[in-house]
C-alpha positions, 0 to 999 in steps of 0.5 A: 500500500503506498503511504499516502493511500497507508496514511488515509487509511490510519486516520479515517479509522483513526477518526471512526474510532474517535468518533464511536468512542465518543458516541454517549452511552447513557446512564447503564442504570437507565439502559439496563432497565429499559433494556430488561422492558424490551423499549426501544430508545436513543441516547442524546450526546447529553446522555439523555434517552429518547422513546418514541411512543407511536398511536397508530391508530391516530397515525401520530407518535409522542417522544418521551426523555428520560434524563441521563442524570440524577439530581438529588434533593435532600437523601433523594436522588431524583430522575426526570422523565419529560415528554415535549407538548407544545412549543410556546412560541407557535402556539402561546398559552392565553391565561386561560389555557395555562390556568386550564393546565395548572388545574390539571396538574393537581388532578395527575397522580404523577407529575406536573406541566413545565415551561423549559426554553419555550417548550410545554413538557409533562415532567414526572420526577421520580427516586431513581429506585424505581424499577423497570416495570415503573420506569416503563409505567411512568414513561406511557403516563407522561406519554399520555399527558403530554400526547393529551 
């Protein structure tokens, strides 16, 4: 192999390997426990998880988060899970509605409305001791919520 052709080929594997190297893995205690509710998912370069949750029969589909960290709160390390509803800059909230919302939020069992960077989420805060079968339940309520 003559050396340039040699040296093209070292750093294009060179980079390839970077870059699967730097690919973000996720939180292994997220991944396990989506892993053992067969849910399909993508992890974000901040290493947030990405499920789609599809409503065929609507012919439309809801993303879920969940965060790729913990934040703790007292003896609670809290994980998040949020699902996007509306964007606040297309569609404004009248007082109204955001009354409406704020109301709604005390009749959920679980979670509340927020506005993060002009973004309506359903988010769902929850001990990251929760186990797969309730990390998958907490995931389709916010699904729910946020596809309402």
């Amino acid at each position: 192999m003559s050396s340039p052709v040699r040296t093209a080929v070292l750093l294009a594997a060179a980079l390839f390997t970077a870059s699967a190297a730097a690919a973000p893995a996720g939180d292994a205690s997220v991944k396990k426990r989506l892993d053992a509710r067969a849910m399909k998912y993508e992890v974000y370069e901040d290493g947030d998880f990405k499920l789609t949750f599809s409503y065929k029969q609507d012919n439309r589909s809801q993303l879920v988060f969940v965060s790729g960290t913990t934040e703790s709160d007292g003896a609670f390390e809290i994980r998040e899970i949020f699902a996007p509803a509306l964007k606040l800059g297309d569609y404004p909230l009248s007082g109204t509605k955001a009354r409406e919302l704020l109301e709604s939020s005390g009749e959920y069992k679980l979670g509340s409305w927020e506005v993060r960077d002009e973004v309506l989420y359903y988010v769902i805060k929850l001990p990251d001791t929760i186990d797969a079968e309730e990390l998958e339940s907490a995931l389709e309520i916010a699904a729910e919520a946020a596809d309402d």
